[in-house]
N, C-alpha and C positions, 0 to 999 in steps of 0.2 A: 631667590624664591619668588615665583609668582604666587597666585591667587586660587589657582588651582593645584600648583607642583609645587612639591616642597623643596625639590631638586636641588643642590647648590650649586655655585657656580664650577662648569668643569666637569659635572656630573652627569651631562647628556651628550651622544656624541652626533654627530656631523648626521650620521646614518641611525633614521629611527624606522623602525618595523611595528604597525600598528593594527593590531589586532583590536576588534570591537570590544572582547570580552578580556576583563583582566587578569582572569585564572590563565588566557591562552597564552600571553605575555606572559605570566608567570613558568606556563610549561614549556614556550618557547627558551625563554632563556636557560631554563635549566637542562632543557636537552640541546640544544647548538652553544651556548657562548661557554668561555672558560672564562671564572671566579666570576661570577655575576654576582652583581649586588645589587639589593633592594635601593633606587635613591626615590622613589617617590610612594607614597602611599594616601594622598590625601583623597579624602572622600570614596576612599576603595580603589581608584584607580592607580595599580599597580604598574611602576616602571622600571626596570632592570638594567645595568650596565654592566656589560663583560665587552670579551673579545672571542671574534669568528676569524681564526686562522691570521689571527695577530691583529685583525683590524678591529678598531674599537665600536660597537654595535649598541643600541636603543633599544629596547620589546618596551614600548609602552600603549596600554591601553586609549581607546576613544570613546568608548560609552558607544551608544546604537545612538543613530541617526546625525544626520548632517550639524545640527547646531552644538551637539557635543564636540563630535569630530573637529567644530568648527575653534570650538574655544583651543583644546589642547594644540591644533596645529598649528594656531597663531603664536600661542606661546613658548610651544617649542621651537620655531622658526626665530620669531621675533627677539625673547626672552634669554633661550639657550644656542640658537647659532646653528639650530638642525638645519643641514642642506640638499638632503636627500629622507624623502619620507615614503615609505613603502607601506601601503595598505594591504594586510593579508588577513581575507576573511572569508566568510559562505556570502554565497550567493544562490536564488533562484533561476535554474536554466527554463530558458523561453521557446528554444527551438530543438525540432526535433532527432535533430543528428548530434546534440550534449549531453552528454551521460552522466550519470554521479560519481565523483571524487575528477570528473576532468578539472583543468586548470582552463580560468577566463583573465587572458589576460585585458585589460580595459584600455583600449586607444581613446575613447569618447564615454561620454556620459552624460546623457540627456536627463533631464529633469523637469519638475515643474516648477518647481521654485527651490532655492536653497537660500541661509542666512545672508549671503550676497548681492541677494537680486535688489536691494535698495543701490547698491552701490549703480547698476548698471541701467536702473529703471526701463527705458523703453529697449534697452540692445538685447538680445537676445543673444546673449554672450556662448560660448563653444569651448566648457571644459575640455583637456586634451592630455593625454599623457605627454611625460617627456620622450622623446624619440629613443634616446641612448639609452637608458632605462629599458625603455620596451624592445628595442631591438637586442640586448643583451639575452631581458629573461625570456623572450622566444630562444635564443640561441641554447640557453640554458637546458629547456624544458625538449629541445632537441636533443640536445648531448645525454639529457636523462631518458629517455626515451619514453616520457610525460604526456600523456596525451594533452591538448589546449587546443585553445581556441583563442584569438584575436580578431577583435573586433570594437564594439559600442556595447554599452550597456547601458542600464534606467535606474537612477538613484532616485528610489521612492522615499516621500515625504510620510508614508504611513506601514504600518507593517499587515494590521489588517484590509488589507483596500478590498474596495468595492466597484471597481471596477474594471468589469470584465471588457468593455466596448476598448478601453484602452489598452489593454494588455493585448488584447486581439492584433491593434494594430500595430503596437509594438512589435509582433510576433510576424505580421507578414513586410515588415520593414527592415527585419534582419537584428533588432536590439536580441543578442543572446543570451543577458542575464537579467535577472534583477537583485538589485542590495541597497545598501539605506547611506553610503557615505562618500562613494568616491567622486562627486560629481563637486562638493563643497573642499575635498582635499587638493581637486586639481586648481580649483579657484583660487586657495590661499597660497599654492605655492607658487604659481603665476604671479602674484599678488607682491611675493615679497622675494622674488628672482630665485625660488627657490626649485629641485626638481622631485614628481611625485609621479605614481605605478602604485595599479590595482591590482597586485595578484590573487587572483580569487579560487577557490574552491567551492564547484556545486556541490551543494549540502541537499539539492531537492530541487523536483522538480515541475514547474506550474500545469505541465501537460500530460506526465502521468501520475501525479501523485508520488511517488516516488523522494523517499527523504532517508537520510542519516539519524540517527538516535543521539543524543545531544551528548552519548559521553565521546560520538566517533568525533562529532564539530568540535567538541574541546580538542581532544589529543590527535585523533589523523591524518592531520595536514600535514604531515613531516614533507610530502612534493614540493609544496607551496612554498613552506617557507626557507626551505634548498633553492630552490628557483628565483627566491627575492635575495636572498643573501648574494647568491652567485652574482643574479644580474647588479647590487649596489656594487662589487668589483672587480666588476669585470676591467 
């Protein structure tokens, strides 16, 4: 047990899929894994253990934003031995050729700070997906005939932002999404030789308005999270 997971030991496996919200981990597991069990529930955040086509699978929750994200992945890394950690969540699309429910898969993630940045102080560090990860769940999201996009994306420090001047140029720099956590998951798995993927699903969209009703962002990701499964093994 850590300090956040009640988890025992043996109870997390290798491959964890981490959704923001802990109801989505909850419906995750119960629509992909077979005999999923509750091992974690502290402070709400909910973590599941079954098996996807024999291999043993994680759905555990991150809370919203990078310093949540930041605790759980450290500990499921460090603590429990997680070696591949798969972020599946909504995101906001930036440009104008992303549609709603497409998949973003995350090669990059720029930021303006994440819980990290003491670590790096003046470097200007370059979260990065894993290569074989992402080259996987593109192959995946091909073979399903999923629409996506690969690229970069901007993990925001706030959900209400204010400002417009930088989204702007995020927008004529090619950043295709925006979401609150993959930019501090690629950091820790780097961190501790571990491998990490954003597969994301636009829930909305900053240039037309354009959003999903929060019961589709719980349950309609079934793409997403085919697309992260497939690509942990491939």
């Amino acid at each position: 047990m850590t300090i956040h997971i009640g988890a025992r030991p043996g109870d997390i496996a290798e491959t964890v899929l981490m959704p923001g919200d802990p109801y989505r981990a909850r419906w995750a597991a119960e629509r992909f894994l077979e005999a999923p069990r509750l091992v974690n529930e502290v402070r709400g955040m909910l973590g599941y253990t079954g098996t996807w086509r024999g291999h043993p699978v994680t759905f555990h929750g991150s809370g919203m934003g990078m310093p949540s994200l930041s605790i759980y992945a450290n500990e499921l890394i460090r603590d429990y031995g997680a070696r591949r950690l798969i972020r599946i969540g909504s995101c906001g699309a930036m440009q104008a050729g992303v549609k709603l429910r497409d998949l973003i898969l995350a090669m990059t993630a720029s930021t303006l700070s994440t819980p990290s940045r003491g670590i790096f102080r003046e470097l200007q560090f370059a979260p990065c997906a894993d290569w074989g990860l992402l080259r996987a769940a593109a192959s995946a999201a091909e073979a399903k005939g999923a629409p996506y996009h690969a690229g970069g994306i901007y993990s925001s420090d706030v959900f209400y932002d204010e400002r417009p001047d930088l989204n702007d140029a995020m927008t004529r720099h090619g950043v295709l999404a925006v979401e609150m956590e993959a930019a501090e998951l690629y950091t820790v798995a780097a961190r501790h030789g571990a491998s990490a993927l954003a597969v994301l699903t636009v829930s909305d969209h900053l240039l037309t308005g354009e959003a999903l009703s929060s019961e589709e962002r719980e349950t309609g990701f079934e793409a997403m999270v085919e697309v992260a499964l497939e690509a942990a093994f491939a």
